[in-house]
Steps between C-alpha positions, in 0.01 A plus 500: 500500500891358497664401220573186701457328824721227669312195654696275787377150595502509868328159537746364686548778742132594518286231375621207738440722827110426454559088451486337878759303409671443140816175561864645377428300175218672387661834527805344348284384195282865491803641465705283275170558252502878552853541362420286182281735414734751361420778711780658718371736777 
């Protein structure tokens, strides 16, 4: 087992592709509430 593992939001990348169709705004927003949360990869 590592001593540690690295985890990378790829919601925005990856997660959107399955949506039909997601307006600018709401990826704007997704985003925008994805970096609050502190994490930075």
């Amino acid at each position: 087992m590592p001593e540690s593992v690295a985890i990378r939001e790829v919601g925005p990348r990856d997660g959107l592709q399955n949506e039909a169709v997601v307006p600018a705004q709401g990826k704007v927003r997704l985003i925008d509430l994805l970096s609050q949360t502190g994490i930075r990869r």
